[in-house]
N, C-alpha and C positions, 0 to 999 in steps of 0.2 A: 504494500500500500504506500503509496507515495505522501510523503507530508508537507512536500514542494505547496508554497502558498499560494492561492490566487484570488487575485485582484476581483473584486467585485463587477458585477453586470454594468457597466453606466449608460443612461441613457442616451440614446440621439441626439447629439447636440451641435450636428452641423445645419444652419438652415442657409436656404435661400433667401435674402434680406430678412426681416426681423422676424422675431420669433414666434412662435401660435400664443404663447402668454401674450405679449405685446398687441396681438393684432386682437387678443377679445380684450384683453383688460385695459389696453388704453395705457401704461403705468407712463412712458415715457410723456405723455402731454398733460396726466393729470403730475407728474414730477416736476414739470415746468410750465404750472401754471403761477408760480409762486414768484412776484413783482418788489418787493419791498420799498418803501418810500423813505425812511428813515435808515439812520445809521444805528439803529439800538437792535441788539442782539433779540430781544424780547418781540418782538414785530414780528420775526417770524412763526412764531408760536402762535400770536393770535390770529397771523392771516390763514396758517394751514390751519386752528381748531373752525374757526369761521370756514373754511371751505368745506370742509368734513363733516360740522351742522348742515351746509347746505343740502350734502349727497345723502345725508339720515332725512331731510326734509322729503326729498326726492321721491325714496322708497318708500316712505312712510305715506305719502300719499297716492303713492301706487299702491298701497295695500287697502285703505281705502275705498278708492275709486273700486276696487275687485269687491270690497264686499261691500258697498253699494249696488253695485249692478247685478251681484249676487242675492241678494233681498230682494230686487227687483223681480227677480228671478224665482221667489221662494227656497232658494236655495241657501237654507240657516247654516248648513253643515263649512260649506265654503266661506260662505263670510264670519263668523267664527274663526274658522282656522287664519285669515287674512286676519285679522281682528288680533289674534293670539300672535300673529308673528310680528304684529306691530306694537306690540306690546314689549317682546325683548329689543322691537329698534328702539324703541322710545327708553329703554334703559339704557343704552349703545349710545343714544342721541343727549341725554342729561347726565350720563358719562362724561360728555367734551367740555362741561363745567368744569371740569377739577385743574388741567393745565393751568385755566384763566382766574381759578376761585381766591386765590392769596395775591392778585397783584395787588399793591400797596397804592396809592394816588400817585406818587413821584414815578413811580413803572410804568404805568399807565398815560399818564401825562409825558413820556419820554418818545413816546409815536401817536399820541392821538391828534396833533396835529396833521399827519399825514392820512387820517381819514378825512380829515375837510368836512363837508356834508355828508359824509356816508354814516346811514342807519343801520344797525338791527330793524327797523322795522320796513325798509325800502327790501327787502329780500320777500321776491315775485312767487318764491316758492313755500316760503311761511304764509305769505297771505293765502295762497291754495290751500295748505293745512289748517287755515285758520277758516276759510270759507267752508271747507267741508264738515268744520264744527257746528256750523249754524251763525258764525262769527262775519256777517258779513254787512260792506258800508262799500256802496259806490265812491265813494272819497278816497279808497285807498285804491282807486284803479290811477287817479291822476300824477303818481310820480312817474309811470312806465308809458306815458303818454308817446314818449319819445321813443319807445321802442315798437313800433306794431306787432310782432309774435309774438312778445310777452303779454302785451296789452290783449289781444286777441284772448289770448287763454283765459288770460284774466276775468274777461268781461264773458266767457263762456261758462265759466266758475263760477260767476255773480248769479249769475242767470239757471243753472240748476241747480235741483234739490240738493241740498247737502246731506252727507251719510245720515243726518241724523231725521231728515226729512222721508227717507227711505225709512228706516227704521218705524217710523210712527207711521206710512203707509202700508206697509207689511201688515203691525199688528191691526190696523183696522180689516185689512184681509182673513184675518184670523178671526174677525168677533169681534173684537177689544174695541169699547166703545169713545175712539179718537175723536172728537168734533170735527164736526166737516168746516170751520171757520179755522181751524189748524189743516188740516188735509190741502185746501185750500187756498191758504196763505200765500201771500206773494213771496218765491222761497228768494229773491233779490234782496229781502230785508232780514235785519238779526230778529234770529227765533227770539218769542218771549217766554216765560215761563207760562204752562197753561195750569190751573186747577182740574179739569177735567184728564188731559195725561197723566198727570200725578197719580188720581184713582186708576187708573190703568195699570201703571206701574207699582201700585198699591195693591192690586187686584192678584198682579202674577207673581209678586212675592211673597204672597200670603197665600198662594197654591202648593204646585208642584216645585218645591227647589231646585227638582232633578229635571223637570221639564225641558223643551227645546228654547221658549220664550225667556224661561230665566237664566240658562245658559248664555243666553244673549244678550240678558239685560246685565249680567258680570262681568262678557269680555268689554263691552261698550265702558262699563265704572271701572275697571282695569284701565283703558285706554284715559279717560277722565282723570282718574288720580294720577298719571302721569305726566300727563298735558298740565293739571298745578303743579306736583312737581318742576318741571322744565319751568313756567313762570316764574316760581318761587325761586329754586335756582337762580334764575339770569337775574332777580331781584337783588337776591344775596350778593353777588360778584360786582352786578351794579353797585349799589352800594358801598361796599369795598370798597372800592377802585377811584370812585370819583364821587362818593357822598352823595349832597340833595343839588349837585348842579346841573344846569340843565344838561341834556342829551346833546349828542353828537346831529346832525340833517335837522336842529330845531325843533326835535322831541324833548318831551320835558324830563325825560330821564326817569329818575327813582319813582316821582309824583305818579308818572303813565303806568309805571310797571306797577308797582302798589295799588292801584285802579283795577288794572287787567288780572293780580294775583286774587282779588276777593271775589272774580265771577268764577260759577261753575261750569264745567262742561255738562253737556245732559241734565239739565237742573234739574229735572223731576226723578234723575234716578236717584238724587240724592236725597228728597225732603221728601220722599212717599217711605224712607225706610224709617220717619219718625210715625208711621202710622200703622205698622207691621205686627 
C-alpha cells in the first residue's frame, strides 16, 4: 500500500473572462460601488452599512410583494413562508445598526458634511417598505421627481393595496366581518386604525390559535415588532451621534424619528390582544 500523499481534488478554476460567481453575484461592481467624500476613515463604514440597508430593503420587499399576491391568491401557506423569511431579513437588516450604534457626535460630525442633503429618509426603496405597510403620503413621491423609474415605481406603490390591505381582503373572503368602508378605502392614503378590524382580529384570536388565520395574524406581528425594532434602533444611533439636531436633506432628525417610533404596524393586531 503506498503512503505516497496526495494532493486534494481542486476545482476548475481556469475561466474564460470572469468567473460564474462574478457573473451571478455581481461582487466586482457591488465592491466598487463605494465613493467616499471625506478623508475620515469612519465614512466608509457608514456608506457600505447604508448600502447593505439598502439591499435588506430590496429583498424584504420582494418578500412582501410575494405574499401579497399570495393572499391575493388565497394562498396562506406561501405568504407565510414569505412573511417568515422576512422576518430573519429584518433581523439581518437591524443587525446593520450595530457598526453605526456607538459613533460618538465628533465621529459623526467628521463626514457628515459630505452627505450634504442626503437623507435616510430620500431612500426610494424604504418608502416601498414603508408603502407596503399601509405607511403611505403622496409627499414622499416628490424628492424622486427627478428621476422617472424611480418615480414610476413609486407612484405605482402609492396606488396599490398595501400587504396589509391584502390581508384585511382575504379575511373578508373568509367570513370575517371587515367593513366595506375599509375594503374600500382609497388604499393611496395611510390606513387608519379601524374598531370594526380590531373585532376581527379579536375574533381569531380568541379561536383557533393553531388555525391558518392566526398563523397569519403572528407572522404579520412578527414582521410588526421588527419594523419598531428597526425604528427604534435608527432612533437610538440617531441620537447618539448627533442628539436633538436637526437631520441631514432638512429632516428634523430625532423629533421625526421619535414620531415614526410610537406608530404601530398593523395597529389592530396589536390593541385586539387587550380584549383576548
Amino acid at each position: 500500500m503506498s503512503h505516497e500523499a496526495h494532493e486534494p481534488e481542486t476545482p476548475h478554476l481556469d475561466f474564460q473572462g470572469t468567473t460564474p460567481y462574478e457573473d451571478y453575484v455581481k461582487a466586482d461592481v457591488l465592491t466598487h460601488l463605494q465613493h467616499t467624500l471625506s478623508d475620515d476613515p469612519g465614512e466608509m463604514v457608514f456608506l457600505v452599512t447604508t448600502q447593505v440597508m439598502e439591499l435588506w430593503f430590496t429583498v424584504i420587499v420582494h418578500e412582501w410583494e410575494t405574499a401579497a399576491k399570495a393572499l391575493r391568491q388565497d394562498d396562506v401557506p406561501v405568504a407565510v413562508d414569505a412573511l417568515k423569511r422576512s422576518v430573519r431579513e429584518l433581523e439581518a437588516l437591524n443587525a446593520s445598526w450595530k457598526p453605526l450604534s456607538g459613533l460618538t457626535p465628533a465621529q459623526f460630525n467628521s463626514y457628515r458634511a459630505a452627505l450634504g442633503e442626503g437623507s435616510g429618509f430620500q431612500s426610494a426603496m424604504y418608502r416601498r417598505l414603508e408603502f407596503l405597510l399601509g405607511d403611505k403620503s403622496a409627499s414622499m413621491l416628490v424628492p424622486h421627481r427627478g428621476a422617472p423609474r424611480v418615480h414610476a415605481e413609486l407612484e405605482k406603490a402609492l396606488h396599490e393595496p398595501s400587504l396589509y390591505d391584502e390581508v384585511l381582503r382575504f379575511l373578508a373572503r373568509r367570513g370575517h366581518a371587515v367593513p366595506e368602508d375599509v375594503l374600500r378605502r382609497d388604499v393611496s392614503l395611510r390606513y387608519e386604525p379601524s374598531a370594526e378590524v380590531e373585532a376581527v382580529w379579536t375574533a381569531v384570536y380568541s379561536g383557533d390559535g393553531r388555525g391558518e388565520v392566526a398563523r397569519l395574524g403572528e407572522a404579520l406581528t412578527d414582521v410588526a415588532e421588527l419594523v419598531w425594532r428597526w425604528r427604534n434602533d435608527h432612533l437610538v444611533a440617531t441620537r447618539r451621534a448627533m442628539g436633538a439636531k436637526a437631520g441631514t436633506g432638512g429632516s428634523a432628525g430625532v423629533a421625526w424619528l421619535e414620531k415614526r417610533a410610537r406608530k404601530s404596524v398593523f395597529p389592530e393586531l396589536w390593541t385586539a390582544r387587550s380584549y383576548v
